[in-house]
Chimera marker file (.cmm) of the C-alpha trace (Angstrom):
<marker_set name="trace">
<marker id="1" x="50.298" y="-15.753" z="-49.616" r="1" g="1" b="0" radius="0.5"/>
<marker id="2" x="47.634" y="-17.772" z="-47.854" r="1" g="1" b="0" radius="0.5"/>
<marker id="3" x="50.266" y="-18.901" z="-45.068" r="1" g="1" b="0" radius="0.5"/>
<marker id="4" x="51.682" y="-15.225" z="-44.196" r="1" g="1" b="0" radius="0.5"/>
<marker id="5" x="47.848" y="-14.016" z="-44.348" r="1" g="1" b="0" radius="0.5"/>
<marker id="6" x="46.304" y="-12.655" z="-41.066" r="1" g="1" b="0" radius="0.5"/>
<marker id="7" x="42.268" y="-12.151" z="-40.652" r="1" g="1" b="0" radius="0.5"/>
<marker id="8" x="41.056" y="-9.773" z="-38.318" r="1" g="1" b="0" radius="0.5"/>
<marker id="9" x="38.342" y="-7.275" z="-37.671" r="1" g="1" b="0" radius="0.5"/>
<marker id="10" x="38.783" y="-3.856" z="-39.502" r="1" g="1" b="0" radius="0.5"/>
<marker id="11" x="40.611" y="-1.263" z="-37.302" r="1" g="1" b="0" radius="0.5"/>
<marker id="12" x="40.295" y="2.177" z="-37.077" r="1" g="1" b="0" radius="0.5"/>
<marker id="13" x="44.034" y="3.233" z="-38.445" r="1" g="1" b="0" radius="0.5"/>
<marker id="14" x="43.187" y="0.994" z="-41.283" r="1" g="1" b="0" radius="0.5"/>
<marker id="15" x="41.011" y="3.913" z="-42.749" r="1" g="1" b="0" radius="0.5"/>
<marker id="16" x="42.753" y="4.538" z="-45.635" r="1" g="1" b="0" radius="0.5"/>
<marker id="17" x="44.058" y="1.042" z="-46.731" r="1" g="1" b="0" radius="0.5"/>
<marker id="18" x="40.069" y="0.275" z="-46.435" r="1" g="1" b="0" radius="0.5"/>
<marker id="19" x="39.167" y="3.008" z="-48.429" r="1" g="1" b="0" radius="0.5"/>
<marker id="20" x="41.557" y="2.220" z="-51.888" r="1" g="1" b="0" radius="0.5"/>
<marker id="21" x="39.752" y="-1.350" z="-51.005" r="1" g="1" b="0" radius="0.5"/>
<marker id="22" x="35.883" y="-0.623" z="-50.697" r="1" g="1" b="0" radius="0.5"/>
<marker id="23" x="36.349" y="2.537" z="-54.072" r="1" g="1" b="0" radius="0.5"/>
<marker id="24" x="37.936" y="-0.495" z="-55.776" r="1" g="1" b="0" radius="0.5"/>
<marker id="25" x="34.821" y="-2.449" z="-54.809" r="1" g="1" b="0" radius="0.5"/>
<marker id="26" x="32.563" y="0.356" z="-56.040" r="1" g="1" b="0" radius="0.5"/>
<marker id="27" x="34.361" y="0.829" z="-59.011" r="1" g="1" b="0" radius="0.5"/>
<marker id="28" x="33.731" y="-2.602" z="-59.755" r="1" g="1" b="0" radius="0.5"/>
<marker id="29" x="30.144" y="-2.670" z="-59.387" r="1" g="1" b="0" radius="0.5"/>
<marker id="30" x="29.763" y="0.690" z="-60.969" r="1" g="1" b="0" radius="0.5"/>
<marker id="31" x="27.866" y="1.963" z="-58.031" r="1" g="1" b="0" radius="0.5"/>
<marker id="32" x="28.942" y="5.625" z="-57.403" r="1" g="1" b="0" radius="0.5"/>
<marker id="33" x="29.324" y="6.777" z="-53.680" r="1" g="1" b="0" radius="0.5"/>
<marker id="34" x="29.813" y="9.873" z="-52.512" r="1" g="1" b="0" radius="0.5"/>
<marker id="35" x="32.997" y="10.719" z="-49.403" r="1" g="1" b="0" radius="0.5"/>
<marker id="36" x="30.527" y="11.396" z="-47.118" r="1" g="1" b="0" radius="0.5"/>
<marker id="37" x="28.795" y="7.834" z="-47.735" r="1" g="1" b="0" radius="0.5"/>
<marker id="38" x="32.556" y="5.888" z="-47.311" r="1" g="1" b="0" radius="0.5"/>
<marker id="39" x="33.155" y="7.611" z="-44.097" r="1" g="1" b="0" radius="0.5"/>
<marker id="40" x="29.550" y="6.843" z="-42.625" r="1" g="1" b="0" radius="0.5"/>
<marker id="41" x="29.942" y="3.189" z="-44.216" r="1" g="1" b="0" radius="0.5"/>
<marker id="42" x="33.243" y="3.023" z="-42.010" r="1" g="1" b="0" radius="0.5"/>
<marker id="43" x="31.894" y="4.731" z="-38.904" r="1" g="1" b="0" radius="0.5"/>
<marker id="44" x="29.195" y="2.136" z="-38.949" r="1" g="1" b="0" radius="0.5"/>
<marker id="45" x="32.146" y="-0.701" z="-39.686" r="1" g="1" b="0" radius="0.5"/>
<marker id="46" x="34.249" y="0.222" z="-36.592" r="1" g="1" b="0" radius="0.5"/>
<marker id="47" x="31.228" y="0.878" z="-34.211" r="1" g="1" b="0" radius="0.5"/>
<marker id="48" x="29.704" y="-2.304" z="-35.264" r="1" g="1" b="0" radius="0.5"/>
<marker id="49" x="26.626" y="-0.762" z="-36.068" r="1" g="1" b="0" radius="0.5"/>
<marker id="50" x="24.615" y="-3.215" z="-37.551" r="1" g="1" b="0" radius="0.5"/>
<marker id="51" x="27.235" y="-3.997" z="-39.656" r="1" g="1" b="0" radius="0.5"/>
<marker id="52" x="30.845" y="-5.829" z="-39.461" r="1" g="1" b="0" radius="0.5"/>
<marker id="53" x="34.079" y="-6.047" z="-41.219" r="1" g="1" b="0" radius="0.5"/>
<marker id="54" x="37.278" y="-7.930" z="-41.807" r="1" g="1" b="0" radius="0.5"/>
<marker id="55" x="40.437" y="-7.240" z="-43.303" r="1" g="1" b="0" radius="0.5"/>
<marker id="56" x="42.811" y="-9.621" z="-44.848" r="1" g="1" b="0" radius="0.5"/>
<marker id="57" x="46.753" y="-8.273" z="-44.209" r="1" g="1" b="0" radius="0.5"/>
<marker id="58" x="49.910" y="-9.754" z="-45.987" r="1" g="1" b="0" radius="0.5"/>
<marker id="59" x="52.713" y="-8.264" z="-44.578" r="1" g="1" b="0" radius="0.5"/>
<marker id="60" x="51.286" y="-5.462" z="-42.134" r="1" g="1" b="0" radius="0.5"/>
<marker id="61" x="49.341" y="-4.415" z="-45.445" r="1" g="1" b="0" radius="0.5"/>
<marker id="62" x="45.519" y="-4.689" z="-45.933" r="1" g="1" b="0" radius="0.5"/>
<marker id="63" x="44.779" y="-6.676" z="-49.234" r="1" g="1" b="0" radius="0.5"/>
<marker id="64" x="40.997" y="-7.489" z="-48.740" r="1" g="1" b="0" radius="0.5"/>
<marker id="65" x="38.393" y="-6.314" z="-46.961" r="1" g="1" b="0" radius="0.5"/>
<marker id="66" x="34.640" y="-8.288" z="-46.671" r="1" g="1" b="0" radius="0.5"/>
<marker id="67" x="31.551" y="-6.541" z="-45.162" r="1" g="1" b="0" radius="0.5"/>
<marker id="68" x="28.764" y="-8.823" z="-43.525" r="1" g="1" b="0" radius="0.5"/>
<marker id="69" x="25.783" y="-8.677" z="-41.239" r="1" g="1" b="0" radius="0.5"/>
<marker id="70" x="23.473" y="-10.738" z="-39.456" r="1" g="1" b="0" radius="0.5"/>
<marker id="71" x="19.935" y="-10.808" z="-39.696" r="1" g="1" b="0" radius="0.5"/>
<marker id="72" x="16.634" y="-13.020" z="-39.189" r="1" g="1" b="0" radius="0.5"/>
<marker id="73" x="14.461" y="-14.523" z="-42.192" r="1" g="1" b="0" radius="0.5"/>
<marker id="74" x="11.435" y="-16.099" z="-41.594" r="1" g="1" b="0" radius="0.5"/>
<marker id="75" x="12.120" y="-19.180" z="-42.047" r="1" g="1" b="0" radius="0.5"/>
<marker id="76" x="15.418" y="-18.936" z="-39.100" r="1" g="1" b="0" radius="0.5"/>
<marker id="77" x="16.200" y="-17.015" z="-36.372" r="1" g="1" b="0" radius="0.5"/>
<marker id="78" x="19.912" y="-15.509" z="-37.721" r="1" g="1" b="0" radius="0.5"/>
<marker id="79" x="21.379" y="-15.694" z="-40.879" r="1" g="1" b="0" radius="0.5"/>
<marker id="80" x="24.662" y="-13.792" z="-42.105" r="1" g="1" b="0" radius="0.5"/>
<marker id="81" x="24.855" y="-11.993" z="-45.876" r="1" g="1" b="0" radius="0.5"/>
<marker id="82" x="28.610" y="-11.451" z="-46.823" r="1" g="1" b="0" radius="0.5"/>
<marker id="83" x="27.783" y="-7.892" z="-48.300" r="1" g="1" b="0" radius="0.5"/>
<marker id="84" x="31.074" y="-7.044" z="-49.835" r="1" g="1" b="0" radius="0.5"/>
<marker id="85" x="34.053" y="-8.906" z="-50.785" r="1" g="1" b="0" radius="0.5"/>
<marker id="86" x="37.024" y="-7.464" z="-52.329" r="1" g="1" b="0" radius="0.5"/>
<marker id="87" x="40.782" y="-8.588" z="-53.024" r="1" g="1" b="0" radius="0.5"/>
<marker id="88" x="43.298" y="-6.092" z="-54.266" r="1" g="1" b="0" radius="0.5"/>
<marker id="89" x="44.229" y="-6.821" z="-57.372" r="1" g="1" b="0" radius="0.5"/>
<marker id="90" x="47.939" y="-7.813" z="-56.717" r="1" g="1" b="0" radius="0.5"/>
<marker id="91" x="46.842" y="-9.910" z="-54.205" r="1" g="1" b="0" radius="0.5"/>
<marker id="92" x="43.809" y="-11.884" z="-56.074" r="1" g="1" b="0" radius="0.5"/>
<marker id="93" x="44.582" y="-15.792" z="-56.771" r="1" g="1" b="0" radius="0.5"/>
<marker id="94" x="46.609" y="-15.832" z="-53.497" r="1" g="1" b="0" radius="0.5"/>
<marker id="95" x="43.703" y="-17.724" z="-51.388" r="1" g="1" b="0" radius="0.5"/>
<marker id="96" x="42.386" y="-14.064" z="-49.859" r="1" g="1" b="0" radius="0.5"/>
<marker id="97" x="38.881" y="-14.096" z="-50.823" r="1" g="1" b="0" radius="0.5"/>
<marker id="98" x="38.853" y="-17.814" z="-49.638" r="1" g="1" b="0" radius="0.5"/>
<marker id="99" x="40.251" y="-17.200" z="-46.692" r="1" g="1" b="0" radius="0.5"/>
<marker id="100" x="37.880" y="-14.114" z="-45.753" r="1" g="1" b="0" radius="0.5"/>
<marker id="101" x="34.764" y="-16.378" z="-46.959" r="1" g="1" b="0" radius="0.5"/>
<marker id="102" x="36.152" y="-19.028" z="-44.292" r="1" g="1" b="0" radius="0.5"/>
<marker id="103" x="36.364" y="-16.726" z="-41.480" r="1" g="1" b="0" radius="0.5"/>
<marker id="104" x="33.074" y="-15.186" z="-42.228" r="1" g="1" b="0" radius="0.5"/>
<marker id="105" x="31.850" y="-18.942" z="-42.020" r="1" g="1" b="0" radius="0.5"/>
<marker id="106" x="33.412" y="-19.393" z="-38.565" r="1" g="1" b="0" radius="0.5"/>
<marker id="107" x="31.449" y="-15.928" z="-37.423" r="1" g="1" b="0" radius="0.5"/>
<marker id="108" x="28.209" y="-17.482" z="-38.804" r="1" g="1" b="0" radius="0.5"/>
<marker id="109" x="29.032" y="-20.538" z="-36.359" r="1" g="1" b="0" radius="0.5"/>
<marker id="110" x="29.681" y="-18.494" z="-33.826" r="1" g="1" b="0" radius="0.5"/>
<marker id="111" x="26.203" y="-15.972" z="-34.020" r="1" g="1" b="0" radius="0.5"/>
<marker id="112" x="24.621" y="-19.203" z="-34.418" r="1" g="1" b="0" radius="0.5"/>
<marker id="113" x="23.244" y="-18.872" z="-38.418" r="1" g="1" b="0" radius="0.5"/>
<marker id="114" x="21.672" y="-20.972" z="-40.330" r="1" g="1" b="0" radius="0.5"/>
<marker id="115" x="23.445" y="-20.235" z="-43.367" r="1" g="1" b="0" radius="0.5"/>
<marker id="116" x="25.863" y="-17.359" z="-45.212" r="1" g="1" b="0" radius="0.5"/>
<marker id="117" x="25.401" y="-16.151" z="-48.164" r="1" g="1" b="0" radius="0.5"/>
<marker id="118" x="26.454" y="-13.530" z="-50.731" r="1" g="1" b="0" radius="0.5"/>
<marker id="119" x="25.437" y="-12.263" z="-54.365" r="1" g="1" b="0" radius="0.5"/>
<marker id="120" x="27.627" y="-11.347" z="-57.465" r="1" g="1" b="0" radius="0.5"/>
<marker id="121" x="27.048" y="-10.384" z="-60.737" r="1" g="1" b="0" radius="0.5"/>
<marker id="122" x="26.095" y="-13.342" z="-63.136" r="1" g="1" b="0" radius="0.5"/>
<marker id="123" x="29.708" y="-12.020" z="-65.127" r="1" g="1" b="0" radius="0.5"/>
<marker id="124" x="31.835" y="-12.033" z="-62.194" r="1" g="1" b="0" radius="0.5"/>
<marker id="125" x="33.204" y="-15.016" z="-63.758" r="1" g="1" b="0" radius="0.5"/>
<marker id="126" x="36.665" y="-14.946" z="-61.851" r="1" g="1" b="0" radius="0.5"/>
<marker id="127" x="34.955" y="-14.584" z="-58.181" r="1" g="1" b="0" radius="0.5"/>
<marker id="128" x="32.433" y="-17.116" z="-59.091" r="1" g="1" b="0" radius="0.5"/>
<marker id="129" x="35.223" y="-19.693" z="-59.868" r="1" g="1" b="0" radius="0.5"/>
<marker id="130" x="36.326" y="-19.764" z="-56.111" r="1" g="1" b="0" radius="0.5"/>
<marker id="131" x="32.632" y="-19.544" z="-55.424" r="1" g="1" b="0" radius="0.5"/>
<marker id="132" x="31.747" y="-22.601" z="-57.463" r="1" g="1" b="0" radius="0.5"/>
<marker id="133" x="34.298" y="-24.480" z="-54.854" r="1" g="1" b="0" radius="0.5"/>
<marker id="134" x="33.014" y="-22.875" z="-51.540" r="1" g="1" b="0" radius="0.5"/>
<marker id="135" x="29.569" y="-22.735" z="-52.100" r="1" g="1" b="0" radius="0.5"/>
<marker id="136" x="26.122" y="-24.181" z="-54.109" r="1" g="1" b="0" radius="0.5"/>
<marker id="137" x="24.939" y="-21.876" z="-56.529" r="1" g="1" b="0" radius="0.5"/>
<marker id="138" x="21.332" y="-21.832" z="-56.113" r="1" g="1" b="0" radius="0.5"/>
<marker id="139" x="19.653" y="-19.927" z="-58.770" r="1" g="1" b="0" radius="0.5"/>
<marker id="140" x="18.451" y="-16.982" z="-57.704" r="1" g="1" b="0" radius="0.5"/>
<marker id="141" x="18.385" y="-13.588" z="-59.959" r="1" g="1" b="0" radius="0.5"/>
<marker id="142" x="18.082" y="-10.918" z="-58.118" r="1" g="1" b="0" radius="0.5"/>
<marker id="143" x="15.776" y="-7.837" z="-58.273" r="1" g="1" b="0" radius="0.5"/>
<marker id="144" x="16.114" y="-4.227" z="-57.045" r="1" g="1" b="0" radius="0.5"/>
<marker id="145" x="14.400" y="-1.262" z="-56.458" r="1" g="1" b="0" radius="0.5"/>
<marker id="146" x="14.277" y="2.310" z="-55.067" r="1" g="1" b="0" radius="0.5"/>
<marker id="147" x="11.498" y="3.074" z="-52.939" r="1" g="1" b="0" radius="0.5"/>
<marker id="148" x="10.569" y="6.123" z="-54.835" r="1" g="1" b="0" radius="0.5"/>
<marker id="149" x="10.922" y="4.458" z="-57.229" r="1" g="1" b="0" radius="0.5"/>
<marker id="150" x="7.200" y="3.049" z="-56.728" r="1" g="1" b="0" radius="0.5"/>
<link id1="1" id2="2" r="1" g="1" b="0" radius="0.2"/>
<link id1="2" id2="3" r="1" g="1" b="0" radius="0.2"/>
<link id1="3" id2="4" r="1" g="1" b="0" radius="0.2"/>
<link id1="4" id2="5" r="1" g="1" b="0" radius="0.2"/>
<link id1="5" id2="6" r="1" g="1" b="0" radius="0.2"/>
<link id1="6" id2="7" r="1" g="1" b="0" radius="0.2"/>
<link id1="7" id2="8" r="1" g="1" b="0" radius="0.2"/>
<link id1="8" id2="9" r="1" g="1" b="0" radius="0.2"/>
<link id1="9" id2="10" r="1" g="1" b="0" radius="0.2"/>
<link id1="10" id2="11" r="1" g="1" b="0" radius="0.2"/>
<link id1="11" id2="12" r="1" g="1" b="0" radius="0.2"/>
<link id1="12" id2="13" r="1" g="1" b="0" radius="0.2"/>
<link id1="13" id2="14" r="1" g="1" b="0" radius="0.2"/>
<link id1="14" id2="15" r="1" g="1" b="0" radius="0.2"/>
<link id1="15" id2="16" r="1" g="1" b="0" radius="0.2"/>
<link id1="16" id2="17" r="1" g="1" b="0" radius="0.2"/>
<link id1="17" id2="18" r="1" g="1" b="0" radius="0.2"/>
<link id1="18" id2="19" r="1" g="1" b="0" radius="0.2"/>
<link id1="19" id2="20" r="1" g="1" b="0" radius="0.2"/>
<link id1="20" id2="21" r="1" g="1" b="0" radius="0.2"/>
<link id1="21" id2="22" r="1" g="1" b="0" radius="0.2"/>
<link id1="22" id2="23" r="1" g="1" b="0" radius="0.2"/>
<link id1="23" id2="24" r="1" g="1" b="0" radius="0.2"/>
<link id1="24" id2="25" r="1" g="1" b="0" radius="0.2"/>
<link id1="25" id2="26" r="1" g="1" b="0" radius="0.2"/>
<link id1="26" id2="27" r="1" g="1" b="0" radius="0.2"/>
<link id1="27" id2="28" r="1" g="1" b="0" radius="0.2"/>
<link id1="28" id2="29" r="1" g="1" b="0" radius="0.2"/>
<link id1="29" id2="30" r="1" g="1" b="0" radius="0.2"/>
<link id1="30" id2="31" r="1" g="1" b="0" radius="0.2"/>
<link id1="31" id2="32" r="1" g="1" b="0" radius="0.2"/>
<link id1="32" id2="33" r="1" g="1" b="0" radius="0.2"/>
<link id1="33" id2="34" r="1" g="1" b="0" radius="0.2"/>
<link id1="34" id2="35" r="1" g="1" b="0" radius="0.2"/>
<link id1="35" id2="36" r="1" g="1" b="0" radius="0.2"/>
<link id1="36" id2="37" r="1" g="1" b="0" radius="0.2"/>
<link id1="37" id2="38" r="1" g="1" b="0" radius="0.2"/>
<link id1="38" id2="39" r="1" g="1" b="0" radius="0.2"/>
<link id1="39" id2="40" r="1" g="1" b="0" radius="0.2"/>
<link id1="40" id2="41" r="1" g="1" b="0" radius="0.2"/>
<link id1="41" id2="42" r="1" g="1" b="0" radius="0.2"/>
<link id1="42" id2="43" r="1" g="1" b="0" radius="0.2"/>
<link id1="43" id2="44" r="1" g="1" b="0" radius="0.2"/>
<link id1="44" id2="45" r="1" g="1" b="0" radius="0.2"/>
<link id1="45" id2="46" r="1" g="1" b="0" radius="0.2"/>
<link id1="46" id2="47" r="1" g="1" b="0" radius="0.2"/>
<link id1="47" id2="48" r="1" g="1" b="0" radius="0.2"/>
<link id1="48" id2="49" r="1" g="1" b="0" radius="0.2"/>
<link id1="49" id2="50" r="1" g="1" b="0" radius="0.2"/>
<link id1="50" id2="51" r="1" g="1" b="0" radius="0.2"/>
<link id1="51" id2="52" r="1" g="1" b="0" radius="0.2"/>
<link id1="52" id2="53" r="1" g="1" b="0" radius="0.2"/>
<link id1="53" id2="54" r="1" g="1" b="0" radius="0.2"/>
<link id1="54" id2="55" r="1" g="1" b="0" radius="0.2"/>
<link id1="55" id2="56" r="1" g="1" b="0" radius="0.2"/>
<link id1="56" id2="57" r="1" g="1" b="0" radius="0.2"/>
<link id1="57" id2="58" r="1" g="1" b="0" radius="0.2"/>
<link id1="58" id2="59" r="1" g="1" b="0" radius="0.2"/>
<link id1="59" id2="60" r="1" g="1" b="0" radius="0.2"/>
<link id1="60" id2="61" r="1" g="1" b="0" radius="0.2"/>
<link id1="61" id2="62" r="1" g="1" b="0" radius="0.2"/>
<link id1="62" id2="63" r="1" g="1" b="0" radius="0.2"/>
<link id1="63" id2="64" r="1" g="1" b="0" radius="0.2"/>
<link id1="64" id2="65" r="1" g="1" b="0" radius="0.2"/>
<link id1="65" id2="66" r="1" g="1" b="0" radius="0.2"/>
<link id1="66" id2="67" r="1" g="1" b="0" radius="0.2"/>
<link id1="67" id2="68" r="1" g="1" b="0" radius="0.2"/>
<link id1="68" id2="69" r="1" g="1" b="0" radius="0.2"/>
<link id1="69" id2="70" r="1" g="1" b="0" radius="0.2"/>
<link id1="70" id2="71" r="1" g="1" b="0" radius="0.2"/>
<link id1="71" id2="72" r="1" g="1" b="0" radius="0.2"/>
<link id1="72" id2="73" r="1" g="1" b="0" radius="0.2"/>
<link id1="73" id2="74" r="1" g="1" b="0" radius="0.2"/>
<link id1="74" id2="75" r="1" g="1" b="0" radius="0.2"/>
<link id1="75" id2="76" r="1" g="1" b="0" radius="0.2"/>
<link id1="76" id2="77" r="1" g="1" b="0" radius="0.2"/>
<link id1="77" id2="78" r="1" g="1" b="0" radius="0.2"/>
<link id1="78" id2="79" r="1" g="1" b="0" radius="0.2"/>
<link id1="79" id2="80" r="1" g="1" b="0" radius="0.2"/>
<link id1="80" id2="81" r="1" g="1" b="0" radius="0.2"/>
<link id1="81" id2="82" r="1" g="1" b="0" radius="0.2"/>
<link id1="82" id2="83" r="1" g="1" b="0" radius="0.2"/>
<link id1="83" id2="84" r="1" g="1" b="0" radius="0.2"/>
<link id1="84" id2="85" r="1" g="1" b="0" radius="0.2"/>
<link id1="85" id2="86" r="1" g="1" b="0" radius="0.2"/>
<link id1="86" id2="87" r="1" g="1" b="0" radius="0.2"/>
<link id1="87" id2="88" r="1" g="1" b="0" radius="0.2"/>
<link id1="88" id2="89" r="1" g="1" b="0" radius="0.2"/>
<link id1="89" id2="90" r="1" g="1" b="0" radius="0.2"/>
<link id1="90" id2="91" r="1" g="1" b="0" radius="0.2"/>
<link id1="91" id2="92" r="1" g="1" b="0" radius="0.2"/>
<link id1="92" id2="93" r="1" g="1" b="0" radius="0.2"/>
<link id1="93" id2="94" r="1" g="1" b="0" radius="0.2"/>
<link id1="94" id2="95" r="1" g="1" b="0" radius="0.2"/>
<link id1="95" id2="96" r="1" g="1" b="0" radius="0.2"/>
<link id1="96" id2="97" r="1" g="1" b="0" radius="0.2"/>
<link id1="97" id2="98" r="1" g="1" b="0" radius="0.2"/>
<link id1="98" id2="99" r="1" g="1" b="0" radius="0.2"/>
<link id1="99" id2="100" r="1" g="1" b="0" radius="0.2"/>
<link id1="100" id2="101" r="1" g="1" b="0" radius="0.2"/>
<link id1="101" id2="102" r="1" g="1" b="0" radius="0.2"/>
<link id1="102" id2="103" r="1" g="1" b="0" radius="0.2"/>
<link id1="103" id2="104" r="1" g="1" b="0" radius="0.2"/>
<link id1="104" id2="105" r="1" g="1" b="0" radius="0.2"/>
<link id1="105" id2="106" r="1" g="1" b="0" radius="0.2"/>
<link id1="106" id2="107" r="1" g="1" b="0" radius="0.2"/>
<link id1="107" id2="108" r="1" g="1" b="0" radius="0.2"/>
<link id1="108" id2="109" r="1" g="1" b="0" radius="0.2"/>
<link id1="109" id2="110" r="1" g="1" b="0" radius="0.2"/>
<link id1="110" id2="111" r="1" g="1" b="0" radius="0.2"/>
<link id1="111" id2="112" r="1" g="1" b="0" radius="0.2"/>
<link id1="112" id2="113" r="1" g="1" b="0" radius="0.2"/>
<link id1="113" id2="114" r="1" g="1" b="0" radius="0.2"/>
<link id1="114" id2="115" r="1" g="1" b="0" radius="0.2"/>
<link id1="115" id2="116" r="1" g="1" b="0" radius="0.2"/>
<link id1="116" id2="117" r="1" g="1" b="0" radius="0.2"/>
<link id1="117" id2="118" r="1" g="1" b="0" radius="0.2"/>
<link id1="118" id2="119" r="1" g="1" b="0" radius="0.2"/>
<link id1="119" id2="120" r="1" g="1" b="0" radius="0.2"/>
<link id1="120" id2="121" r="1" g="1" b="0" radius="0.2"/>
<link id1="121" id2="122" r="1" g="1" b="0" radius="0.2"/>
<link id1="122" id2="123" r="1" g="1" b="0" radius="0.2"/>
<link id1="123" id2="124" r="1" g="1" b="0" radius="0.2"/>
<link id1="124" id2="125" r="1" g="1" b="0" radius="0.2"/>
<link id1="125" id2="126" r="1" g="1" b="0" radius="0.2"/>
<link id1="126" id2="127" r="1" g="1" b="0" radius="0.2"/>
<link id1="127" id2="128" r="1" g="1" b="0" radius="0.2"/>
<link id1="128" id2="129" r="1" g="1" b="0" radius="0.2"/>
<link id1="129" id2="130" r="1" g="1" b="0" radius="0.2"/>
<link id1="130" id2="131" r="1" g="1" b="0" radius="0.2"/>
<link id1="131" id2="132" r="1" g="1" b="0" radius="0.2"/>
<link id1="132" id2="133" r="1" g="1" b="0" radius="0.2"/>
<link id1="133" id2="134" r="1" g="1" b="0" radius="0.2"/>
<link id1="134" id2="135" r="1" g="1" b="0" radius="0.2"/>
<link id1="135" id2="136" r="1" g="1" b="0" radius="0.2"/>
<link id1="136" id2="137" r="1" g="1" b="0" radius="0.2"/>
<link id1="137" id2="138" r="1" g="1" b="0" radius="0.2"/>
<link id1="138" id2="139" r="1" g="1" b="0" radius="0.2"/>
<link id1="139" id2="140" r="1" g="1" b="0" radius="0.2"/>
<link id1="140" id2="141" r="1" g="1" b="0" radius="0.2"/>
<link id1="141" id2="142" r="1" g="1" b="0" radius="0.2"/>
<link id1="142" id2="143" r="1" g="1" b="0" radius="0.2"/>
<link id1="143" id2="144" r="1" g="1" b="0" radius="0.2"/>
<link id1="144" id2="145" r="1" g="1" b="0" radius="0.2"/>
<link id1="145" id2="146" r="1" g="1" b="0" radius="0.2"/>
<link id1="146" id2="147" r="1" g="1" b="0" radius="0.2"/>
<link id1="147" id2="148" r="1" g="1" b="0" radius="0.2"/>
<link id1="148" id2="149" r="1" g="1" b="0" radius="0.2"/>
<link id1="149" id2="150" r="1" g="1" b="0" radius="0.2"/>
</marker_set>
């Protein structure tokens, strides 16, 4: 598939293709969001609000879909967090993830960061097997809050 596989930023006709994509990334992570939140979350996506997104198509069809943004750290001026990442799943082992993770990497280079980076569940066993290959896992565990919460 990787050879008939076309990268490009997310467009706004794309709406619903994006939208069976990002509920199947929610479903995923068991994280329940509301209509309203999807169609704010793709607003922001098309205006390039802060935050940015590509599509993966195979055949005029979107199959994957990664979110990402750029911020600063302390430590360096930009970095870029690959947000969301998700293949459809009669499309996964084809190279898509990889080849959205590779043109995030070229955006990095191009905003000037430091680094990329992206979290997953420590089970995600499947995504962290292309991971393994692409990246260095660096040990982190990850904490999370609500600020009312405190």
């Amino acid at each position: 598939m990787s050879s008939e596989l076309a990268i490009a930023r997310l467009q706004p006709h794309q709406y619903e293709e994006w939208l069976v994509l990002a509920k199947g990334y929610k479903a995923f992570y068991k994280t329940p969001t509301s209509e309203e939140e999807y169609q704010r979350a793709w607003g922001r996506l098309i205006a390039g609000d802060g935050v940015c997104g590509l599509g993966a198509s195979s055949t005029g069809r979107l199959v994957g879909i990664a979110h990402y943004l750029f911020h600063t750290s302390t430590w360096t001026p930009t970095v870029c967090y690959l947000q969301d990442l998700f293949t459809a799943p009669e499309a996964r082992g084809q190279g898509v993830a990889r080849a959205l993770i590779l043109a995030i990497a070229k955006e990095a280079r191009t905003q000037g960061a430091s680094r990329y980076y992206w979290l997953t569940q420590d089970n995600n066993t499947t995504a962290r097997l292309l991971y393994d290959k692409v990246a260095k896992f660096n040990g982190f565990i990850r904490y999370e809050a609500s600020p009312s919460d405190a």
